[in-house]
N, C-alpha and C positions, 0 to 999 in steps of 0.2 A: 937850503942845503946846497953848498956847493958841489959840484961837478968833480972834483977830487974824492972829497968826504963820500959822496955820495957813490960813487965805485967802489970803496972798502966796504959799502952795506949791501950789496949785490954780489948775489952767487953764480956765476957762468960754468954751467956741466955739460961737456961734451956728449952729444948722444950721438951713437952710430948704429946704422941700421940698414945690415950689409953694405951695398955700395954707396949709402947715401948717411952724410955725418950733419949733424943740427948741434946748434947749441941752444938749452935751454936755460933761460934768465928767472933766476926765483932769488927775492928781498932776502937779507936777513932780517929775521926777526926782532932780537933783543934791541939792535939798535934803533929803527924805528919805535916799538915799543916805548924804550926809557925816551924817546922824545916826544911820544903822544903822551907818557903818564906827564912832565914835567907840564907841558900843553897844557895839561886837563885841571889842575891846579888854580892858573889862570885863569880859566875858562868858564872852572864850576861858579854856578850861581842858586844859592838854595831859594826856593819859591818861597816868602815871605807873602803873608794876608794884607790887607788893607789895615792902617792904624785908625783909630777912633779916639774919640772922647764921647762921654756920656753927658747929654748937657739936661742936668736935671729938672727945668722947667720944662723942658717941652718934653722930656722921656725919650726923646730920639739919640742914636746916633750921629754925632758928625766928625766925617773924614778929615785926615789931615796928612795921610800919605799914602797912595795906590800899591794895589797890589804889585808884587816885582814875579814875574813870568822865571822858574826854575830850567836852568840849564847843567846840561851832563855831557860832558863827551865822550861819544860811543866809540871806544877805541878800536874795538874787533869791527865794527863796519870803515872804519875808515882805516884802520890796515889795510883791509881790500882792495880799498879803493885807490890807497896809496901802489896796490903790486898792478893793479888793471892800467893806470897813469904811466907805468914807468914803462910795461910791458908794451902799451902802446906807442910809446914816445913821446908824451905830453911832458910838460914841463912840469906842472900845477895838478894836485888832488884834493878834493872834496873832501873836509872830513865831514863827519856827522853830530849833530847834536840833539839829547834826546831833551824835547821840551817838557816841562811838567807845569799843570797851571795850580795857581793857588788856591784854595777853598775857597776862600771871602775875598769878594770885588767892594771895591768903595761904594758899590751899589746898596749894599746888603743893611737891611734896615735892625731895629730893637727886637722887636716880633721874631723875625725871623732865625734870631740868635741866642733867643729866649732873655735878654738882658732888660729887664725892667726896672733895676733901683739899684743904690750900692749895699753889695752884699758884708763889706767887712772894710773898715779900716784900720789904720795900725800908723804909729810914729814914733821912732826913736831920735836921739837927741846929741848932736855933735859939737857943740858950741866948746869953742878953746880948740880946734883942731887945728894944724897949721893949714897954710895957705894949700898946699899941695894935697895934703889930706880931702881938702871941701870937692878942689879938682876931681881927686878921682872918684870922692863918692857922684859926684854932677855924672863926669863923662861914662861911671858902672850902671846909673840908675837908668840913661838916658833909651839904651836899645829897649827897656821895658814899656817903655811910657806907651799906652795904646795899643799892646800886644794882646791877642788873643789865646787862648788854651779851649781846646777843642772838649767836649765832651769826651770823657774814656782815658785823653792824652795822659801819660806820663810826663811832666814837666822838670827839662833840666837847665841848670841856670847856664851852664856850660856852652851846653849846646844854643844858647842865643845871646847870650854877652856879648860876642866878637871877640878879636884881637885886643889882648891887653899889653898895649906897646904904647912908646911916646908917640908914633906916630896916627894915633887913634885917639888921642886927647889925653893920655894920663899922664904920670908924673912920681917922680920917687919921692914916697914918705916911707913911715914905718911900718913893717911888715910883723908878723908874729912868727916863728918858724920854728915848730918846734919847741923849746922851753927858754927860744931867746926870741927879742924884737930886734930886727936888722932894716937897716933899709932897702926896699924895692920898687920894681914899678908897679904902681896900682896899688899902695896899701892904703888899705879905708874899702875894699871893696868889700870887708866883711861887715861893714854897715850894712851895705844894701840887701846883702845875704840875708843879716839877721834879723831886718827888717822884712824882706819879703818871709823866710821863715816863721815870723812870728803871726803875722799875717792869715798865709794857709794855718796855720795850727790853730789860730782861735776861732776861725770859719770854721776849723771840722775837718779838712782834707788830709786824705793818709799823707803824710811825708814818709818819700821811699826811699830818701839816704839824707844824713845831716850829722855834722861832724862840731863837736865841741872845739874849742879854742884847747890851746892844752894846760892853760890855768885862766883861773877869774879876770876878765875884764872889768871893771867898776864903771866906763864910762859908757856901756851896754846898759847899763841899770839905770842911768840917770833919767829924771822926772824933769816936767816946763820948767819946775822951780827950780831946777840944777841939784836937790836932792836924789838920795840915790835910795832905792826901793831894791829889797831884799828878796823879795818875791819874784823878780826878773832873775834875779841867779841861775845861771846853765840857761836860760831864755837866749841863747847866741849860735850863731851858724857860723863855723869855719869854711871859706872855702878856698880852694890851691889847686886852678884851674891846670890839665883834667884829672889831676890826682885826687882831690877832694869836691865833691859836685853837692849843689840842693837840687834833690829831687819832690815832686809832688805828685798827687794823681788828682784830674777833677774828676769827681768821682759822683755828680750831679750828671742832670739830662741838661744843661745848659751850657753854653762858654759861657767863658770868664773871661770879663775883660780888667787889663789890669792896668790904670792909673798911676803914674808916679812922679810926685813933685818935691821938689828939694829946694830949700830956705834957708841958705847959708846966714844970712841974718839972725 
């Protein structure tokens, strides 16, 4: 912050007290504030578990990316610490960050996590999608692959997809919006939706929000043989990230670990 800037966020009040006059120096608030929240943006980092794969011969887990250590920036301590820096005449203040650690370390074994066998699989069918389309189902499915769901958790797709932008891997195909198809970034992610929905649903798990298409998809229905099966009808999850979200609950004494592999072939 420079030296100018930094005088218009500082408030100088004359105090006098009888023969003897002080001035005392107190921040403004708002404006440091809107620069620690812009900060904290940057800064936040959600605590993600360790991924896995379940390698069915041996019954074990094995790792294939660590835990990431969650970070928050404590705005009201490092206010503070920003008035105690200026008050003293330092140049530089500490902010704070509140750490938070992950459940599961790459350490954590099958046993442990109650995960002994595959409990459910599911596959639906894309073949004729264009090139952009295969993209985003690849770059939608990919934050899943190895994800854990906690015993109890409510499960939203929203909240662990990430960013769906070209700069995250996706790509403009067709979208569905409403009672038209348009193009946008990321369309084909309601593959992965309707896949992971169909999934929980045939294992048994409450699904706690899931949103239809707003008329029939046919290539949701399609079979290996590229026939189409009439019994998948309304078998689809719309989602229109955070307006429309798949929610689940595992609602078992075990995590769930979830698996996800995509064969554009």
């Amino acid at each position: 912050i420079t030296g100018d800037l930094l005088a218009g966020w500082i408030n100088f009040t004359p105090m006098i007290d009888k023969s003897h006059i002080s001035i005392e120096m107190t921040v403004k608030r708002d404006p440091f504030y809107n620069r620690l929240v812009a900060l904290s943006v940057d800064l936040y980092q959600k605590p993600q578990n360790a991924k896995f794969i379940f390698n069915d011969d041996t019954r074990q887990l094995e790792p294939f990316a660590n835990a990431v250590v969650g970070k928050e920036l404590d705005i009201e301590a490092s206010l503070k610490n920003i008035q105690t820096a200026i008050q003293e005449g330092r140049g530089d203040a500490e902010l704070i960050l509140k750490i938070s650690e992950p459940e599961v370390q790459a350490t954590a074994t099958a046993a442990e996590l109650g995960i002994t066998e595959l409990a459910f699989s599911q596959f639906t069918y894309f073949y004729g999608s264009s090139p952009e389309r295969v993209q985003n189902i690849t770059a939608g499915s990919a934050p899943f692959h190895g994800m854990l769901v906690k015993p109890g958790e409510v499960f939203s797709m929203a909240e662990n997809i990430g960013d769906i932008d070209i700069e995250n891997g996706f790509a403009e195909a067709a979208v569905i919006v409403g009672n038209e198809t348009v193009q946008g970034v990321g369309g084909g992610i309601c593959q992965v939706s309707t896949t992971l929905f169909r999934t929980a649903l045939n294992y048994g798990l409450p699904i706690k929000e899931r949103h239809q298409h707003a008329y029939r998809v046919f290539y949701y229905e399609r079979l290996a043989n590229g026939n189409i099966d009439p019994g998948l009808s309304g078998l689809d999850a719309s989602v229109f990230f955070p307006v429309l979200d798949l929610k689940f609950t595992n609602d078992t004494p075990n995590w769930i670990l979830m698996e996800v592999y995509v064969n554009p072939g």
